[in-house]
C-alpha positions as CSV (number, residue, x, y, z in Angstrom):
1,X,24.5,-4.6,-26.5
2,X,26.4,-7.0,-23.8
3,X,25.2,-6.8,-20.3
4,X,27.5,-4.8,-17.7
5,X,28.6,-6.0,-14.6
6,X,30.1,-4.7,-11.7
7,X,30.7,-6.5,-8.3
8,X,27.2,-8.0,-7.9
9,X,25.4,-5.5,-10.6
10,X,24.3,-6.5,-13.3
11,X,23.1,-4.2,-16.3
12,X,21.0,-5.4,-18.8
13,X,21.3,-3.2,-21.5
14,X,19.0,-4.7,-24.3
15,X,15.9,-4.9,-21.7
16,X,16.9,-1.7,-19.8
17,X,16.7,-3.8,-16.5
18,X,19.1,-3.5,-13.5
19,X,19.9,-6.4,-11.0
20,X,21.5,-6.1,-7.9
21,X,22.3,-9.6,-6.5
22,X,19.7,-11.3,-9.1
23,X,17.1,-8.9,-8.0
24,X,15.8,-6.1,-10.3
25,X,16.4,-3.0,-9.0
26,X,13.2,-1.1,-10.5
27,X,15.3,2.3,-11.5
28,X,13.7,4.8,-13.3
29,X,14.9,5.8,-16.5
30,X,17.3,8.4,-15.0
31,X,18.5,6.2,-12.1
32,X,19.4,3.7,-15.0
33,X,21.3,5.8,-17.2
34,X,23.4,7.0,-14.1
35,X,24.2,3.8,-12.8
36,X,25.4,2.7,-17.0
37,X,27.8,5.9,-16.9
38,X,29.2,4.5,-14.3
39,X,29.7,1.5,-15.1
40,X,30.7,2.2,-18.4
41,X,33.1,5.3,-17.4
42,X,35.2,3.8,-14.2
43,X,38.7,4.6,-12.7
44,X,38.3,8.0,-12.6
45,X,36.1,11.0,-10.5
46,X,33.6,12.8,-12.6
47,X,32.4,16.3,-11.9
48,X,28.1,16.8,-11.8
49,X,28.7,18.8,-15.2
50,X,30.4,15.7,-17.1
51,X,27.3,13.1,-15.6
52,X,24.5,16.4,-16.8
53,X,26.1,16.4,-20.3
54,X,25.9,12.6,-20.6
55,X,23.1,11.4,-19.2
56,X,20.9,14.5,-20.0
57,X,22.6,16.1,-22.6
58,X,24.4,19.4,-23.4
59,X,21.7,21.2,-24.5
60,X,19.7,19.9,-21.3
61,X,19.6,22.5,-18.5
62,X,19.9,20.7,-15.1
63,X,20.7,21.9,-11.7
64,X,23.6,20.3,-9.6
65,X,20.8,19.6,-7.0
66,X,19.5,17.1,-9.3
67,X,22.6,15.0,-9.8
68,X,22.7,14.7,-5.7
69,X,18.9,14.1,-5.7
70,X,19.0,11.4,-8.4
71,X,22.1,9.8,-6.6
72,X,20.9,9.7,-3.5
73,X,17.9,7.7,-4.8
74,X,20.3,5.6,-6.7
75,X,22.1,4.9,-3.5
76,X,19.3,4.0,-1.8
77,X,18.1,1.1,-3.9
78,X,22.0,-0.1,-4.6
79,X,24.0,0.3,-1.1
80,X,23.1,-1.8,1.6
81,X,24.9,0.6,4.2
82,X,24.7,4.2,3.4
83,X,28.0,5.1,5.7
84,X,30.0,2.2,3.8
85,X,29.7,2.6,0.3
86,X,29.9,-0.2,-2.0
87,X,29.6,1.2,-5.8
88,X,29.2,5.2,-5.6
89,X,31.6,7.6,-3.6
90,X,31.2,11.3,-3.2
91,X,34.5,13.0,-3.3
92,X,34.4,16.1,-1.5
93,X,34.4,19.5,-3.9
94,X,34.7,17.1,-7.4
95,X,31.8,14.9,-8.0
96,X,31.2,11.3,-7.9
97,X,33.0,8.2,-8.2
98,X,32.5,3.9,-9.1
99,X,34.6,2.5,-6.2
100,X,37.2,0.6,-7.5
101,X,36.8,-3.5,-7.5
């Protein structure tokens, strides 16, 4: 599979690695799989139910709370200021977004 790239991301999908600026992120699995639905499902806001039955699965029973959680730890190691995001936007009452280029 070909790498994906985003603004300075990079997504290697053969070795399962993440960069951000050249650096490996160190995502866990679940952090990973997040940030490649994102990056392979842009231009558009998707609700916590459409990220659960991607990442996870239909079948896979997982709390809203865990989306945020597992965001906010994706956040974390991606954004370099928290109040001006760079790649992931909440919108209010909806879900989550990639920021546009």
């Amino acid at each position: 599979e070909t790498d994906l790239t985003y603004k300075t991301l990079r997504i290697d999908r053969n070795a399962k690695l993440s960069y951000l600026d050249g650096e490996e992120l160190g995502l866990t699995r679940t952090e990973f799989e997040i940030l490649q639905f994102f990056l392979t499902h842009r231009n558009r806001i998707y609700s916590r139910q459409e990220i659960i039955a991607s990442v996870w699965g239909e079948d896979v029973v997982v709390s809203n709370r865990t989306i945020d959680t597992n965001i906010t730890r994706l956040r974390k190691k991606i954004e370099k200021d928290s109040k001006n995001p760079r790649y992931l936007q909440t919108v209010r009452g909806k879900g989550y977004m990639l920021l546009p280029e």
